[in-house]
C-alpha positions as a printed NumPy array, in Angstrom:
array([[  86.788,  -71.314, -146.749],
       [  88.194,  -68.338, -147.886],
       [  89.918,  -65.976, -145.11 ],
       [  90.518,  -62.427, -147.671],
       [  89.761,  -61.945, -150.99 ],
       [  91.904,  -59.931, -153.528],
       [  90.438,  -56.588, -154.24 ],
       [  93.237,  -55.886, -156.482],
       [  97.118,  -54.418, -156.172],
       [  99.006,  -51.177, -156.575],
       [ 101.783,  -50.231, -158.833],
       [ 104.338,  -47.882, -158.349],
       [ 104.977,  -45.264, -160.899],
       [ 106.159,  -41.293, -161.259],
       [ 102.094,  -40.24 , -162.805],
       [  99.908,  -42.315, -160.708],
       [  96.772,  -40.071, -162.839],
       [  98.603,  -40.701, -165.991],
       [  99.128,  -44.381, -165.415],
       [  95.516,  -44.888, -164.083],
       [  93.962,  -43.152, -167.352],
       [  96.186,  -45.084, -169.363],
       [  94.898,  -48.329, -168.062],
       [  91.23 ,  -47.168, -167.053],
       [  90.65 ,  -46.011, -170.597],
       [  92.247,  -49.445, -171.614],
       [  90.018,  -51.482, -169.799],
       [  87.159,  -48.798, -169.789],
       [  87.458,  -48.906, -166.145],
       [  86.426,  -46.162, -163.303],
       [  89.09 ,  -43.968, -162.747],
       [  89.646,  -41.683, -159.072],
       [  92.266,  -39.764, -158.635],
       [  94.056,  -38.237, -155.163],
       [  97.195,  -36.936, -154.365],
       [ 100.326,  -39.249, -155.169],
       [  97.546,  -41.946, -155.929],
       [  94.831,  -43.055, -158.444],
       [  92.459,  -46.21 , -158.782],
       [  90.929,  -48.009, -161.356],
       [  87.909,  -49.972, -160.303],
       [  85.404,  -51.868, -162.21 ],
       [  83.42 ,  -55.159, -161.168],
       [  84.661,  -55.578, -157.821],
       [  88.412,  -55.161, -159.101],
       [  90.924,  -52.378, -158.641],
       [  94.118,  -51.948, -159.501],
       [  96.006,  -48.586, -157.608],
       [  98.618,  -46.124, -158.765],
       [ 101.431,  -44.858, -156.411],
       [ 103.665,  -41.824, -156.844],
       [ 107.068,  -43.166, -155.979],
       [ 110.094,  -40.599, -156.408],
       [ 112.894,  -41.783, -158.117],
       [ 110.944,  -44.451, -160.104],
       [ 113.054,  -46.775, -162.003],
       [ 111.181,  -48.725, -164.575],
       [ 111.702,  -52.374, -165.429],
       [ 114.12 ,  -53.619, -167.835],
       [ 112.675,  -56.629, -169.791],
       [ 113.613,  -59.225, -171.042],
       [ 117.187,  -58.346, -169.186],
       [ 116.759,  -58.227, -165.408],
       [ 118.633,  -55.219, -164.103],
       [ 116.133,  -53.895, -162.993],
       [ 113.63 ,  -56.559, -162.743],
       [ 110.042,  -56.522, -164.276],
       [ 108.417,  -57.045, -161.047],
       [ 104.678,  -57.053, -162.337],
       [ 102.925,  -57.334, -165.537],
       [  99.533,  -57.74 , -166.736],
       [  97.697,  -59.607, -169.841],
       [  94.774,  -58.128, -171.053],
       [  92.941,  -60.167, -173.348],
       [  91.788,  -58.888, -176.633],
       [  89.478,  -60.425, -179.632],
       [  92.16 ,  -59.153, -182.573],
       [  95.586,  -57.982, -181.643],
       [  96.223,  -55.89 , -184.346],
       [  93.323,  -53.878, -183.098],
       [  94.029,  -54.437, -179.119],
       [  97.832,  -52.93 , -180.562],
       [  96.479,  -49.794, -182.566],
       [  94.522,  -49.095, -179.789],
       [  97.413,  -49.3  , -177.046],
       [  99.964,  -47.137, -178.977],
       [  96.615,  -44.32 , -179.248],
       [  97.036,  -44.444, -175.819],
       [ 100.308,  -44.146, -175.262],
       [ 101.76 ,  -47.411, -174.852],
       [ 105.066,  -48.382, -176.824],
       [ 105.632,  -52.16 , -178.583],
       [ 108.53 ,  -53.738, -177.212],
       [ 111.19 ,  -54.555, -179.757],
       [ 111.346,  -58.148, -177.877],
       [ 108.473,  -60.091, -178.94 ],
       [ 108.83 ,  -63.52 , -177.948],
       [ 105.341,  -65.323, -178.893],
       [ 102.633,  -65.23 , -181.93 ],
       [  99.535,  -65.514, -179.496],
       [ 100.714,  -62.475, -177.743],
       [ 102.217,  -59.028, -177.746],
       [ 104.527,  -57.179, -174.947],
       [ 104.407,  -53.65 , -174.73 ],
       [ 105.465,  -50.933, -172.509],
       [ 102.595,  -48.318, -170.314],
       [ 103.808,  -45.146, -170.126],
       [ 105.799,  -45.857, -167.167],
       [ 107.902,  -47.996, -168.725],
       [ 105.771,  -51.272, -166.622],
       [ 105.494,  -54.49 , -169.373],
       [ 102.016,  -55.836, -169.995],
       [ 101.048,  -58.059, -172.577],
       [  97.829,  -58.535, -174.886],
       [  96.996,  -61.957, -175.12 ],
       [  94.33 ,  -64.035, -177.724],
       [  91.635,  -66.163, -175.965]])
């Protein structure tokens, strides 16, 4: 028996509203908005947004600053999962280390990958 379920996990970032767009219009997810914090919910699921000052973001693949986090979203074509990313704001990382994925960067710098099924 289950004692908690996961509702989801929050990210740090400088733009919690500009990271939770990013995402929520990604995964055409629910986006709410507060001060210093934003959610994306959808399904039960919910990944949060928190203002940190003095945000560092990751350095991948190196790890001076370590990744920490990253997500895989899966997507039927990833030339079409990437056009749509970069619309969005996202950058392709110059490091690309697999053919049945892609790594990118959100606008906070965080790496996330789209992934085949």
């Amino acid at each position: 028996m289950a004692i908690a379920r996961f509702p989801g996990f929050v990210i740090d970032c400088p733009e919690p509203g500009e990271l939770a767009r990013f995402y929520g219009t990604m995964l055409d997810w629910k986006v709410e908005q507060s001060e210093g914090w934003a959610e994306i919910r959808a399904d039960g699921q919910c990944i949060s947004f928190q203002k940190v000052a003095d945000y560092t973001p990751p350095v991948w693949p190196a790890q001076q600053v370590p990744q920490q986090m990253h997500l895989d979203v899966i997507v039927d074509d990833l030339d079409e999962g990437e056009a749509a990313v970069l619309a969005l704001g996202a950058t392709r990382h110059e490091h690309q280390p697999g053919e049945t994925f892609r790594v990118f960067l959100d606008p906070a710098g965080h790496p996330f990958c789209l992934c085949v099924s």
